[in-house]
TIVO-2410 file (N, C-alpha, C; in nm, 3 decimals):
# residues 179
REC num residu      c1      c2      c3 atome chaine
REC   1      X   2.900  -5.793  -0.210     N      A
REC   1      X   2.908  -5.684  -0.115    CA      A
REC   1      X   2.771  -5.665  -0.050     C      A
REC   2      X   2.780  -5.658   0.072     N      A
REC   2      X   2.638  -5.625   0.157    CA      A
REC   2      X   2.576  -5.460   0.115     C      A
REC   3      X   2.478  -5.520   0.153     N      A
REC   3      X   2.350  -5.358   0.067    CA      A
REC   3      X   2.329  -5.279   0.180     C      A
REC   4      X   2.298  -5.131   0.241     N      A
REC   4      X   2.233  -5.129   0.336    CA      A
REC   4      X   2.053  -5.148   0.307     C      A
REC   5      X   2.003  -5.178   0.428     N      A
REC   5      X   1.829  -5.154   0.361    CA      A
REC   5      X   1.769  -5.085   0.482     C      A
REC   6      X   1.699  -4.944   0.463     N      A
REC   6      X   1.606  -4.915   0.543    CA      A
REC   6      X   1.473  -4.904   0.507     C      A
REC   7      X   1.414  -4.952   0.635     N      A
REC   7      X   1.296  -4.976   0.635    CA      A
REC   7      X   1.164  -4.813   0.676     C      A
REC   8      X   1.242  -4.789   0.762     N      A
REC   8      X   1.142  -4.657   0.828    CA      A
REC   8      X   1.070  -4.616   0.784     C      A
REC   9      X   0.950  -4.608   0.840     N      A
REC   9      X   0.865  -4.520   0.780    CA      A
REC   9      X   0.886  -4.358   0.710     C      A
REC  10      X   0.952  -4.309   0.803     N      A
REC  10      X   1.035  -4.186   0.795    CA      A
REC  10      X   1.220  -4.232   0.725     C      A
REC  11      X   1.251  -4.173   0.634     N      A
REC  11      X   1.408  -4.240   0.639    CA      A
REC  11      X   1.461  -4.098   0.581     C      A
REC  12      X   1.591  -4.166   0.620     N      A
REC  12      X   1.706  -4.035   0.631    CA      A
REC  12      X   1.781  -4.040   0.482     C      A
REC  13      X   1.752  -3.975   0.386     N      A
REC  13      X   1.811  -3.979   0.268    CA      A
REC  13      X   1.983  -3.874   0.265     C      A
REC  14      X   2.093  -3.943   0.218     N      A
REC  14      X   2.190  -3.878   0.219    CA      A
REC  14      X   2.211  -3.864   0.044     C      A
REC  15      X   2.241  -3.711  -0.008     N      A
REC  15      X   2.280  -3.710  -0.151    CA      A
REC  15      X   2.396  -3.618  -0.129     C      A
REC  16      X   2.482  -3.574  -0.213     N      A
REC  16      X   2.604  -3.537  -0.200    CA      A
REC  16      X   2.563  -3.436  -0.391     C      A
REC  17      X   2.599  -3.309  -0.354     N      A
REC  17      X   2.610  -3.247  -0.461    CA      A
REC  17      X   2.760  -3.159  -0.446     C      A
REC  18      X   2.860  -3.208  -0.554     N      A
REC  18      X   2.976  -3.113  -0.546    CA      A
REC  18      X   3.061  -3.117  -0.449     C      A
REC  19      X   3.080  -3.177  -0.367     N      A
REC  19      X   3.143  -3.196  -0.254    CA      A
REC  19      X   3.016  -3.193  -0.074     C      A
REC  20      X   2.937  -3.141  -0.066     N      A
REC  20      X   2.843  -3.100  -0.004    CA      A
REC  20      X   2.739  -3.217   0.070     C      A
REC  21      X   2.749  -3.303   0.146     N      A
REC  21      X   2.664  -3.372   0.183    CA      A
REC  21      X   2.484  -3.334   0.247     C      A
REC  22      X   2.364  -3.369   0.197     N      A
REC  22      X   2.272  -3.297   0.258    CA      A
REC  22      X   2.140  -3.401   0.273     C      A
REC  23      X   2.111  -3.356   0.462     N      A
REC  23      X   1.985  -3.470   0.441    CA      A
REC  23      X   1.864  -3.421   0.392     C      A
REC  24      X   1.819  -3.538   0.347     N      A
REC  24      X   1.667  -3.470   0.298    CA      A
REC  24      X   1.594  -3.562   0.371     C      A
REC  25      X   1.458  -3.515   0.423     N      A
REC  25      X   1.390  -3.579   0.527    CA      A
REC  25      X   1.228  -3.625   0.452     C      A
REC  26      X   1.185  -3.712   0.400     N      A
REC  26      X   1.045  -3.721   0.348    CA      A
REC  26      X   0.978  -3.886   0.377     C      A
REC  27      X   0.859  -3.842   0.392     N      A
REC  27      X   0.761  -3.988   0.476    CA      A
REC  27      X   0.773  -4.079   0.320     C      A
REC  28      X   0.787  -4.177   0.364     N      A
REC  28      X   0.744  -4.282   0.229    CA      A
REC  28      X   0.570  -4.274   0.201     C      A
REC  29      X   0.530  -4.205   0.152     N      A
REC  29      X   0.412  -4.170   0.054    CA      A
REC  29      X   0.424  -4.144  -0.040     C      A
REC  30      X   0.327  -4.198  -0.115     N      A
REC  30      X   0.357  -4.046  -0.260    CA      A
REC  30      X   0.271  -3.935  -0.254     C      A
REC  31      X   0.263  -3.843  -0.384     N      A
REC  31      X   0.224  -3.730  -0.343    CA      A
REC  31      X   0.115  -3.746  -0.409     C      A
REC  32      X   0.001  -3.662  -0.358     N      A
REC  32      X  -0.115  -3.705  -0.441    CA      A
REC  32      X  -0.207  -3.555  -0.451     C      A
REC  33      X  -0.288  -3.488  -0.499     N      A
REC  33      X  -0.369  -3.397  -0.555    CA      A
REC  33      X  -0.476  -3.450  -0.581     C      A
REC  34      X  -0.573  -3.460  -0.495     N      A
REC  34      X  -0.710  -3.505  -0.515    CA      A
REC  34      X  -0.685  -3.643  -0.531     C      A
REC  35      X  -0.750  -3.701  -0.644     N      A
REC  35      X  -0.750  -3.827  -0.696    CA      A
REC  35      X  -0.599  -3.868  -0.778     C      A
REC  36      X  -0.565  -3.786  -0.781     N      A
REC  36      X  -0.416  -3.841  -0.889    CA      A
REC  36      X  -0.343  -3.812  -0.795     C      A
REC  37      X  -0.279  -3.933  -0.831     N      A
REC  37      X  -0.073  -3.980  -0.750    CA      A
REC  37      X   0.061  -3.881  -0.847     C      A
REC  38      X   0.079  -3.805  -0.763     N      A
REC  38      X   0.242  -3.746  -0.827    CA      A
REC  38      X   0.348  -3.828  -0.813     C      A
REC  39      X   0.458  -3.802  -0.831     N      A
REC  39      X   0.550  -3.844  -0.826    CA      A
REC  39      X   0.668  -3.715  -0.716     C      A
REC  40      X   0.730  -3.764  -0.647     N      A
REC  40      X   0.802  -3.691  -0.568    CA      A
REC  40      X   0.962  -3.695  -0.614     C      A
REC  41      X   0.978  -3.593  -0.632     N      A
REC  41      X   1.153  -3.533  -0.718    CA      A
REC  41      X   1.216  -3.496  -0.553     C      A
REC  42      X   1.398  -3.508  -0.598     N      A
REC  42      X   1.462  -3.394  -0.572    CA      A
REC  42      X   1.515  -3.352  -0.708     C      A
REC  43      X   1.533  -3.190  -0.706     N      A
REC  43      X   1.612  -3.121  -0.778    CA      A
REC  43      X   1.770  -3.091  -0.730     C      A
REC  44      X   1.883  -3.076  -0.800     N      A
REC  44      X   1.996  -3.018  -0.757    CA      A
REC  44      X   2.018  -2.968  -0.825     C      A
REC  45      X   2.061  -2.851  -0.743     N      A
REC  45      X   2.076  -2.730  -0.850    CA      A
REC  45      X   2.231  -2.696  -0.839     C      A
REC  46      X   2.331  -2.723  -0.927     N      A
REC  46      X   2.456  -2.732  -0.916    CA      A
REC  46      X   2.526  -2.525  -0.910     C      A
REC  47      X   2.623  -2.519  -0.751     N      A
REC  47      X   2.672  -2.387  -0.803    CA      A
REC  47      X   2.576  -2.285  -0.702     C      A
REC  48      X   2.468  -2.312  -0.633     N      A
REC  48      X   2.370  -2.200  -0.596    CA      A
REC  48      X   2.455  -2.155  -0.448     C      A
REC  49      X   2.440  -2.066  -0.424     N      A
REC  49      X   2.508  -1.959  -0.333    CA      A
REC  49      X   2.579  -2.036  -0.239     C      A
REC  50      X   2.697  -2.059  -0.336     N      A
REC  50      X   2.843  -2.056  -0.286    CA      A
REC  50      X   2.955  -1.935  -0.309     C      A
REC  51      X   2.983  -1.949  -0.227     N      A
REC  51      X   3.047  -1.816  -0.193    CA      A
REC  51      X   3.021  -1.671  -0.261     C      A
REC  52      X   2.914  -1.662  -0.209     N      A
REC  52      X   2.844  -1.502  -0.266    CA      A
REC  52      X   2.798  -1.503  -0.409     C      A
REC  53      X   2.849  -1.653  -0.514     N      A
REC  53      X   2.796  -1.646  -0.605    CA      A
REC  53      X   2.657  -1.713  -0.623     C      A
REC  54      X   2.567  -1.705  -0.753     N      A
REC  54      X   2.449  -1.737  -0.765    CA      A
REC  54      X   2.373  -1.735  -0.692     C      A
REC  55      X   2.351  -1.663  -0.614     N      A
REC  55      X   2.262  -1.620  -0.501    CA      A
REC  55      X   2.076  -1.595  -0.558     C      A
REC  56      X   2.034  -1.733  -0.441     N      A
REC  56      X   1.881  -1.733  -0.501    CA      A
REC  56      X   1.831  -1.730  -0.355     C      A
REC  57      X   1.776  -1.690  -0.283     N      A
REC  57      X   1.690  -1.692  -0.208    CA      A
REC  57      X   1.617  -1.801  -0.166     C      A
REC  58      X   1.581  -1.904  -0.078     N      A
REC  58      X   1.520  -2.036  -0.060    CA      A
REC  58      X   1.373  -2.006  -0.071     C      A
REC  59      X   1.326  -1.891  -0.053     N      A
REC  59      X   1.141  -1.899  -0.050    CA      A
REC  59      X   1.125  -1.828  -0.181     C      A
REC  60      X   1.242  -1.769  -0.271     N      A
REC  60      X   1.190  -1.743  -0.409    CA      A
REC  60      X   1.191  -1.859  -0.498     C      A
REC  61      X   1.344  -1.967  -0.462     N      A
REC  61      X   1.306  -2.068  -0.491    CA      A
REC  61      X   1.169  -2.177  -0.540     C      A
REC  62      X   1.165  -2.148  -0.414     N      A
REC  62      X   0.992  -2.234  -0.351    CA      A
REC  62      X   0.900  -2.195  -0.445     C      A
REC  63      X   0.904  -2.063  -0.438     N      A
REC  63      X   0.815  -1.952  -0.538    CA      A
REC  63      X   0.793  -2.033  -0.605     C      A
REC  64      X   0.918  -2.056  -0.712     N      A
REC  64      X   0.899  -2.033  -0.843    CA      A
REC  64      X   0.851  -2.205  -0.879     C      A
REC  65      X   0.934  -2.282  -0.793     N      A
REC  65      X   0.918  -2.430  -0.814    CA      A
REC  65      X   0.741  -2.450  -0.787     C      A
REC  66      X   0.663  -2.336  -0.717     N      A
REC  66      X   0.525  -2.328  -0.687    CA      A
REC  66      X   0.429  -2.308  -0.810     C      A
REC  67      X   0.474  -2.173  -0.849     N      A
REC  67      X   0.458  -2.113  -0.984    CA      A
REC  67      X   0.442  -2.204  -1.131     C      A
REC  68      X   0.530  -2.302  -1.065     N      A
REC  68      X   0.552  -2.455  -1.256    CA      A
REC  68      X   0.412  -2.509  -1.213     C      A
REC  69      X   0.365  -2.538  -1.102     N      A
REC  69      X   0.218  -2.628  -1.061    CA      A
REC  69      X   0.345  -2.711  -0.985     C      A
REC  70      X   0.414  -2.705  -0.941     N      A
REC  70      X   0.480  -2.850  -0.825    CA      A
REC  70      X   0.399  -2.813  -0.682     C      A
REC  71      X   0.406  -2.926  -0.642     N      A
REC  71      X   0.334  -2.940  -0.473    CA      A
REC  71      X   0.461  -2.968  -0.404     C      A
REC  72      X   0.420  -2.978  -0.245     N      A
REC  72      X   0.501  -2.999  -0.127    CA      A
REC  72      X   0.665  -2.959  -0.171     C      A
REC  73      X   0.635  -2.809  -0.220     N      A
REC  73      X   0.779  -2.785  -0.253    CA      A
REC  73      X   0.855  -2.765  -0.080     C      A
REC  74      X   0.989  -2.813  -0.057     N      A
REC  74      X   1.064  -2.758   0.022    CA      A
REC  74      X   1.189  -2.737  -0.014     C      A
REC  75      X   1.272  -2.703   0.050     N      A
REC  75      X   1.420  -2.638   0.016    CA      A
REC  75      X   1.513  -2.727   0.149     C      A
REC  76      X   1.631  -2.740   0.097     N      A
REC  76      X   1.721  -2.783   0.197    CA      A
REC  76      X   1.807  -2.655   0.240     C      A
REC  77      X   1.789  -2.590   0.344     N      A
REC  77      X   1.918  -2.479   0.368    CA      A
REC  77      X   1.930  -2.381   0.267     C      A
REC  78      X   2.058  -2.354   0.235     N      A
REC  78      X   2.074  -2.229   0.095    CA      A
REC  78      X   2.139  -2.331   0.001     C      A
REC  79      X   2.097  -2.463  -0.008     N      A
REC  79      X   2.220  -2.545  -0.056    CA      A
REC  79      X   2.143  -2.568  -0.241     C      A
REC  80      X   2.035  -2.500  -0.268     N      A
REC  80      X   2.010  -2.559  -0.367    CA      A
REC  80      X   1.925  -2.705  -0.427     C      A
REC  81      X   1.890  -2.733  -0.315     N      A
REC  81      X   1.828  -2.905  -0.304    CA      A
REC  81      X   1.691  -2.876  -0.298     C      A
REC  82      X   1.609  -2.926  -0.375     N      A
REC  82      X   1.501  -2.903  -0.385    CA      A
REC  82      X   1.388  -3.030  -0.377     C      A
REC  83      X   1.306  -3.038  -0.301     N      A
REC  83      X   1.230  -3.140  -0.293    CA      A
REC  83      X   1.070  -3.128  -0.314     C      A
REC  84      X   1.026  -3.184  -0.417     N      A
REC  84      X   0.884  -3.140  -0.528    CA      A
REC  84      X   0.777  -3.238  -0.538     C      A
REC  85      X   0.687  -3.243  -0.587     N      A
REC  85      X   0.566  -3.309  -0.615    CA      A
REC  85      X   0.536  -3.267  -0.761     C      A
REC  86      X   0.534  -3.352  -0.873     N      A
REC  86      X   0.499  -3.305  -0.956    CA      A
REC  86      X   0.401  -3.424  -1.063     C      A
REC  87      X   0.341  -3.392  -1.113     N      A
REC  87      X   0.254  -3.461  -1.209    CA      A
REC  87      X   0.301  -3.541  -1.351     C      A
REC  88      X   0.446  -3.479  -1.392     N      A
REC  88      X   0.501  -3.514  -1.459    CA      A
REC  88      X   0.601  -3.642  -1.480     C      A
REC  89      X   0.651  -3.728  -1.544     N      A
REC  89      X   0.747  -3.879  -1.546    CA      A
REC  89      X   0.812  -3.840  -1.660     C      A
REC  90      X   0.883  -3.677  -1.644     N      A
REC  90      X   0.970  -3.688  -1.771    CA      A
REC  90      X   1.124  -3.614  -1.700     C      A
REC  91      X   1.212  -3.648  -1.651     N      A
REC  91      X   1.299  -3.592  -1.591    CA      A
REC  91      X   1.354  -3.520  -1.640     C      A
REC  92      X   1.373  -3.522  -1.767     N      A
REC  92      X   1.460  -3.436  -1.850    CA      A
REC  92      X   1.399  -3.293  -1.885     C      A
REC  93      X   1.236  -3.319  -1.872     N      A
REC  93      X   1.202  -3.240  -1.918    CA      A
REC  93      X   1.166  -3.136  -1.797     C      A
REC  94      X   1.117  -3.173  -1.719     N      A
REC  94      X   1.150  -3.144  -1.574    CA      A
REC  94      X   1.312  -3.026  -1.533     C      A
REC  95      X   1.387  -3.107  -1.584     N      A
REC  95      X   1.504  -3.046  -1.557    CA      A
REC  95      X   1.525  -2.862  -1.608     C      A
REC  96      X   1.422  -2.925  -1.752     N      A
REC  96      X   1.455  -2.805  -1.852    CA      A
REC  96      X   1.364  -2.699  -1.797     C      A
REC  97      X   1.265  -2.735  -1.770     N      A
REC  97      X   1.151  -2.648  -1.717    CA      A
REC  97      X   1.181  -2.572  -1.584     C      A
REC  98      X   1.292  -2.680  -1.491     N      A
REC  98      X   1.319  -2.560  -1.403    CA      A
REC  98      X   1.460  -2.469  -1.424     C      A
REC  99      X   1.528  -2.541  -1.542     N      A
REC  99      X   1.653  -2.400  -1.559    CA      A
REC  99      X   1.600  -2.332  -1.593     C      A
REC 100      X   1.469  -2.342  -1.702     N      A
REC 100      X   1.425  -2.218  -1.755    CA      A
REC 100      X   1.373  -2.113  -1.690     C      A
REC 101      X   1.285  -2.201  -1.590     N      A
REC 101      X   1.238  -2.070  -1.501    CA      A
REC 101      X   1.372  -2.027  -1.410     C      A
REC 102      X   1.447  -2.066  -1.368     N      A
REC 102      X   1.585  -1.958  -1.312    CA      A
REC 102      X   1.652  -1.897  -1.391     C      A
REC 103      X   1.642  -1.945  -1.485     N      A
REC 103      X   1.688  -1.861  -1.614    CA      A
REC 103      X   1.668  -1.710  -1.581     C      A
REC 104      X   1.506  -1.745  -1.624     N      A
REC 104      X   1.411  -1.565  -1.644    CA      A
REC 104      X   1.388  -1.552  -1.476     C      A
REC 105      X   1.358  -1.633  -1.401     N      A
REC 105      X   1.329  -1.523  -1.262    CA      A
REC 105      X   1.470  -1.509  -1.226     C      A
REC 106      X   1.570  -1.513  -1.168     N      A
REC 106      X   1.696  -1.476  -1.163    CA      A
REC 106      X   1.818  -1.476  -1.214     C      A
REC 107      X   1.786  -1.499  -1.353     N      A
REC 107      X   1.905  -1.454  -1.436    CA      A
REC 107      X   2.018  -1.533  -1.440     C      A
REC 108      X   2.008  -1.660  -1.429     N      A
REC 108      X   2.119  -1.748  -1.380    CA      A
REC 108      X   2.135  -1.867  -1.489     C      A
REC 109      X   2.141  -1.924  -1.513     N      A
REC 109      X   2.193  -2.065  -1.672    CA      A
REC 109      X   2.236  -2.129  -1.526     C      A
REC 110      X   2.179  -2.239  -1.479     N      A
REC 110      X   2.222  -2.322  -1.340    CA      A
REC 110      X   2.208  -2.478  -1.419     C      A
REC 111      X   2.291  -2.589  -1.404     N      A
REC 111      X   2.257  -2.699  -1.427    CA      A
REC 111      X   2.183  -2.741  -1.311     C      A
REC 112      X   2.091  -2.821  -1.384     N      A
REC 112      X   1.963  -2.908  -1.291    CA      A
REC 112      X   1.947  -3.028  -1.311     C      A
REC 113      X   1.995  -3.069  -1.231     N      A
REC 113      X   1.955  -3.237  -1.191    CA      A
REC 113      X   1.844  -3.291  -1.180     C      A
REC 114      X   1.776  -3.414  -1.158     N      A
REC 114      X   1.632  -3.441  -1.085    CA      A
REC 114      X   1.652  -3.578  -1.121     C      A
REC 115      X   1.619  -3.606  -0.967     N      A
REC 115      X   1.623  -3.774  -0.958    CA      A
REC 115      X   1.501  -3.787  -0.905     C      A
REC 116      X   1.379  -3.904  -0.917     N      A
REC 116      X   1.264  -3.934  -0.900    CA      A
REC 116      X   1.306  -3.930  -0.725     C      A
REC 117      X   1.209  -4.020  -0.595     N      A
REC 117      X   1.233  -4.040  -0.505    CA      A
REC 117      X   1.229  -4.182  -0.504     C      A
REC 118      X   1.225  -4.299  -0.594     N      A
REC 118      X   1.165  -4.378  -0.617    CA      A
REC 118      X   1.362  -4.457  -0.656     C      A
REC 119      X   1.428  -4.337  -0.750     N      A
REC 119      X   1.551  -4.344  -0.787    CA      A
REC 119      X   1.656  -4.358  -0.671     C      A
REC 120      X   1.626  -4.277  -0.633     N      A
REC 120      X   1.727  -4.234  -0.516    CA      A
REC 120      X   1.719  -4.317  -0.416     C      A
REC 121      X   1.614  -4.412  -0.345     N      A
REC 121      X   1.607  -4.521  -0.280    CA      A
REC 121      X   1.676  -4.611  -0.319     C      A
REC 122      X   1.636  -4.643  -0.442     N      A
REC 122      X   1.690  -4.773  -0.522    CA      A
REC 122      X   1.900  -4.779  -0.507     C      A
REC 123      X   1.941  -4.624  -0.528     N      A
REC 123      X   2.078  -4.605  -0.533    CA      A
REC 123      X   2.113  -4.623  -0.398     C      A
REC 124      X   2.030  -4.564  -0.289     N      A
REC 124      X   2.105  -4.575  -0.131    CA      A
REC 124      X   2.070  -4.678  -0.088     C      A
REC 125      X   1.968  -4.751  -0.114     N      A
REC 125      X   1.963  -4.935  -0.096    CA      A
REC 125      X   2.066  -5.032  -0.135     C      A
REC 126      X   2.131  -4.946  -0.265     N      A
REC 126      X   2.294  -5.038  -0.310    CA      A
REC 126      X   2.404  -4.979  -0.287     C      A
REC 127      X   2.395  -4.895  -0.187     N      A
REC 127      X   2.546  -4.827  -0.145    CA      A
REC 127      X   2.615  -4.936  -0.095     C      A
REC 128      X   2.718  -4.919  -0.107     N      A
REC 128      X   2.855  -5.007  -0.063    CA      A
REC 128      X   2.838  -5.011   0.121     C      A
REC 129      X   2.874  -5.168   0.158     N      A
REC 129      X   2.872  -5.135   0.292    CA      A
REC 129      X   2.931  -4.990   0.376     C      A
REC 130      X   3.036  -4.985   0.290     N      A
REC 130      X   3.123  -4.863   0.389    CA      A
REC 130      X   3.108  -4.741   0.379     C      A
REC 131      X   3.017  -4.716   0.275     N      A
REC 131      X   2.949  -4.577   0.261    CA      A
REC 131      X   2.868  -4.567   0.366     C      A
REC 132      X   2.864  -4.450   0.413     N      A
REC 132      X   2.763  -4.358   0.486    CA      A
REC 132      X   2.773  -4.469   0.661     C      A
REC 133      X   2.840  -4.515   0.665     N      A
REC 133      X   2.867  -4.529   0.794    CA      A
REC 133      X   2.946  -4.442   0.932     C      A
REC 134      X   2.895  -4.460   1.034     N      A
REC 134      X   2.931  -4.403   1.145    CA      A
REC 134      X   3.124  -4.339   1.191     C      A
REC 135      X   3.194  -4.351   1.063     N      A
REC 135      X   3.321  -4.311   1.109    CA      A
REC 135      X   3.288  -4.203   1.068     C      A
REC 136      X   3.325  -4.036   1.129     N      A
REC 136      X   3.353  -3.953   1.112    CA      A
REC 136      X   3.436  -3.852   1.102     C      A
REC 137      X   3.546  -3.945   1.056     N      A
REC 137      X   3.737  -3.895   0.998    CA      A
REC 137      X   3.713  -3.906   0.861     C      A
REC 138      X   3.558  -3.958   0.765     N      A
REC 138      X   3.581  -3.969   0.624    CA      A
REC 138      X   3.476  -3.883   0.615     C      A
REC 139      X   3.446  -3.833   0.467     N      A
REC 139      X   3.328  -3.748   0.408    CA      A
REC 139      X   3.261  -3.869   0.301     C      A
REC 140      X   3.142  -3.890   0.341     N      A
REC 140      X   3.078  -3.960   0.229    CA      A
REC 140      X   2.990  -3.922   0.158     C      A
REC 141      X   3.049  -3.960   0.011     N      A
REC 141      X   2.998  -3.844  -0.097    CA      A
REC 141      X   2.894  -3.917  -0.221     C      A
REC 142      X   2.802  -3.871  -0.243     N      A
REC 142      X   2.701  -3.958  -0.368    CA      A
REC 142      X   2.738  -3.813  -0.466     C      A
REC 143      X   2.784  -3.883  -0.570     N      A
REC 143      X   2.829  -3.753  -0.679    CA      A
REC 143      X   2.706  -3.847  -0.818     C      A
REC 144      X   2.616  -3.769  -0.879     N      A
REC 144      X   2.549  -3.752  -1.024    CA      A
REC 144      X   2.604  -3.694  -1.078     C      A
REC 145      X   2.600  -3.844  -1.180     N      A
REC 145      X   2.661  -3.796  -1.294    CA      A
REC 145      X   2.508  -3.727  -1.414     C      A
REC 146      X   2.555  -3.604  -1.459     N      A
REC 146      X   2.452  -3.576  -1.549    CA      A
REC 146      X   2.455  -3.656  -1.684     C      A
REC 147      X   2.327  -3.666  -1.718     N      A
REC 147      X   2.355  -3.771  -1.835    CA      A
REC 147      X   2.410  -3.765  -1.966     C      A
REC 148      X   2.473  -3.678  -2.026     N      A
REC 148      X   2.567  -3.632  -2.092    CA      A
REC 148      X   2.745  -3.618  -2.055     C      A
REC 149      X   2.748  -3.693  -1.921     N      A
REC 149      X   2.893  -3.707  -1.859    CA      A
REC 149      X   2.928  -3.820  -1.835     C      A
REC 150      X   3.013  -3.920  -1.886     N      A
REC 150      X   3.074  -4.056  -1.847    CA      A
REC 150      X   3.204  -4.013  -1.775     C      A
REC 151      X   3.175  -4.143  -1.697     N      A
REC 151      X   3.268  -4.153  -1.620    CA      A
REC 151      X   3.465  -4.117  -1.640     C      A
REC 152      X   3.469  -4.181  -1.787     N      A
REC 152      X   3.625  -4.116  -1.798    CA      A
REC 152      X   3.620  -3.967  -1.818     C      A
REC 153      X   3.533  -3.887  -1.875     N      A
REC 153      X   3.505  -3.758  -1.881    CA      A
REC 153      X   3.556  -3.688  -1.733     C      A
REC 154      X   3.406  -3.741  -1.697     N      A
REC 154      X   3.453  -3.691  -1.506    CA      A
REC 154      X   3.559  -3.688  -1.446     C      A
REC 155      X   3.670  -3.839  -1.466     N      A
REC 155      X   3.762  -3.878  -1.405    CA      A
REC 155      X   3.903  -3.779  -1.461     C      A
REC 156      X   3.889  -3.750  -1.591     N      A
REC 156      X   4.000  -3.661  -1.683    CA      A
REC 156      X   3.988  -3.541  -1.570     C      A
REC 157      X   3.844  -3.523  -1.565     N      A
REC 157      X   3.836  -3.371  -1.482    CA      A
REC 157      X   3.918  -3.372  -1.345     C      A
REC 158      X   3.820  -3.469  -1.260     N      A
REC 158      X   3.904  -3.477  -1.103    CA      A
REC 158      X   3.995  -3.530  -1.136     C      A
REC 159      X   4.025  -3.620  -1.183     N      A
REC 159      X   4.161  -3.721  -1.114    CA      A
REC 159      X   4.089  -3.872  -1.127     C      A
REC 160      X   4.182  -3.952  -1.132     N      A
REC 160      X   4.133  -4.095  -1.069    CA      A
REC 160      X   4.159  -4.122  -0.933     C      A
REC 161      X   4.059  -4.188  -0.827     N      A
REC 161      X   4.076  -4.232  -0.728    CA      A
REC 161      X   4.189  -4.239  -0.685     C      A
REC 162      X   4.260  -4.252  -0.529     N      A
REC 162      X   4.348  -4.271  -0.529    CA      A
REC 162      X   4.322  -4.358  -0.422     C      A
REC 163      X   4.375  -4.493  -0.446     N      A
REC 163      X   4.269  -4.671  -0.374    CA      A
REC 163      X   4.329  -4.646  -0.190     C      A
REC 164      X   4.442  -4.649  -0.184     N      A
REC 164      X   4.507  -4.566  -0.069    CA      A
REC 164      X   4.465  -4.454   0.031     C      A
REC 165      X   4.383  -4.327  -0.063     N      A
REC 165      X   4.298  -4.264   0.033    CA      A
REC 165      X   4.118  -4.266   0.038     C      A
REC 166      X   4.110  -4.288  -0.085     N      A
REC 166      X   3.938  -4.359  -0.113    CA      A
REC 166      X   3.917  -4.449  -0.193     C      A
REC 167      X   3.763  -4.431  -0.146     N      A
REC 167      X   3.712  -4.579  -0.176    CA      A
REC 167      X   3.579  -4.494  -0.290     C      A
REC 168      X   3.565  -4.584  -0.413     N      A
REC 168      X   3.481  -4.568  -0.471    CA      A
REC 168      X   3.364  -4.707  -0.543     C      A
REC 169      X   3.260  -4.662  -0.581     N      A
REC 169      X   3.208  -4.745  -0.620    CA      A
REC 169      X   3.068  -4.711  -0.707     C      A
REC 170      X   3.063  -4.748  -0.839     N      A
REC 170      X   2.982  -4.687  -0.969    CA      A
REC 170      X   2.840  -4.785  -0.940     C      A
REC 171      X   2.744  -4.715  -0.916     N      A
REC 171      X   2.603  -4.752  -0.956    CA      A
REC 171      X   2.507  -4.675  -1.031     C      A
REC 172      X   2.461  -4.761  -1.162     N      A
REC 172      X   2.416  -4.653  -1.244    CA      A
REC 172      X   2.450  -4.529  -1.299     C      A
REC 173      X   2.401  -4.411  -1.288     N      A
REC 173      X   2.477  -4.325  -1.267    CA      A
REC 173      X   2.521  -4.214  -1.189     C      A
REC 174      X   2.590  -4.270  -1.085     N      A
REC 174      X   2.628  -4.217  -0.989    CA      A
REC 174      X   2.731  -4.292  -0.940     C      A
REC 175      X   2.811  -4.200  -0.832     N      A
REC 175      X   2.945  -4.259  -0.777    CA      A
REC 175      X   2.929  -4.261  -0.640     C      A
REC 176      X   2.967  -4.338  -0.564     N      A
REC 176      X   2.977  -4.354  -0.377    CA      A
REC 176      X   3.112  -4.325  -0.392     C      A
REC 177      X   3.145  -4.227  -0.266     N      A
REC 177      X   3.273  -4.201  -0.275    CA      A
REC 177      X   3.340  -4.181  -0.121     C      A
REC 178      X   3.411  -4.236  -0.114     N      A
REC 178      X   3.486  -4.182   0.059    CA      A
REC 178      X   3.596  -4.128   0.042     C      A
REC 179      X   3.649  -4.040   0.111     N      A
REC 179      X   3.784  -3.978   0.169    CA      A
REC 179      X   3.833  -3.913   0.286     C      A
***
């Protein structure tokens, strides 16, 4: 199966949380603080202000993702997507450090994702040709899996594919999905 590959200096990252497609826009650099190289995250924060529930604010967000020591924090929209600089190469631990702080600054138990930027290339470099292409009668979806969820787990939950109306395809852990 053909790969897509972009090159840009600038590139257009597509991730999909929950049904929700969202771009995230960042220069191929890494992040750096003086003399030391960070590493550049997104966070997803599963559940954040959809429909009047979990309601966080995007610049308290920022706040707080400021507050851990992360750099070049930004926010995508109210969607929960978070894009960081941080000093750390432990994702998990990462993860924990920011439920905790939403925990205590807004009161919320939110699952948190975090994929390096380094990750997330590597996955949209092996998307399936027919993902994320120019028809716009389908929704194309990148669903994470958290690492405590396999795939028949997931699938018990939704459903299995149905080959007739989508198309799927497992890399690592994550799913490309059309419908």
């Amino acid at each position: 199966m053909e790969q897509k590959k972009d090159q840009n200096e600038t590139t257009t990252q597509k991730s999909l949380w929950y049904g929700k497609i969202y771009t995230i826009y960042w220069e191929n650099k890494k992040c750096q603080r003086g003399m030391v190289v960070w590493k550049r995250y997104v966070a997803l924060l599963r559940g954040i202000n959809i429909s009047g529930k979990n309601k966080i604010a995007m610049s308290e967000l920022k706040a707080g993702f400021a507050e851990l020591g992360y750099t070049a924090v930004s926010t995508y929209l109210n969607s929960g997507n978070v894009v960081f600089c941080a000093d750390i190469d432990d994702k998990e631990g990462l993860s924990n450090e920011i439920r905790s702080m939403i925990n205590k600054r807004f009161g919320l138990d939110i699952p948190v994702f975090v994929v390096s930027q380094e990750e997330l290339e590597d996955i949209l470099k092996n998307a399936p040709e027919w993902w994320g292409d120019s028809n716009k009668e389908i929704y194309d979806n990148l669903i994470f899996m958290f690492p405590n969820i396999s795939y028949d787990s997931f699938y018990n939950e939704v459903g299995n594919p149905k080959e007739e109306y989508e198309k799927i395809y497992h890399y690592k852990k994550c799913d490309f999905l059309v419908f």
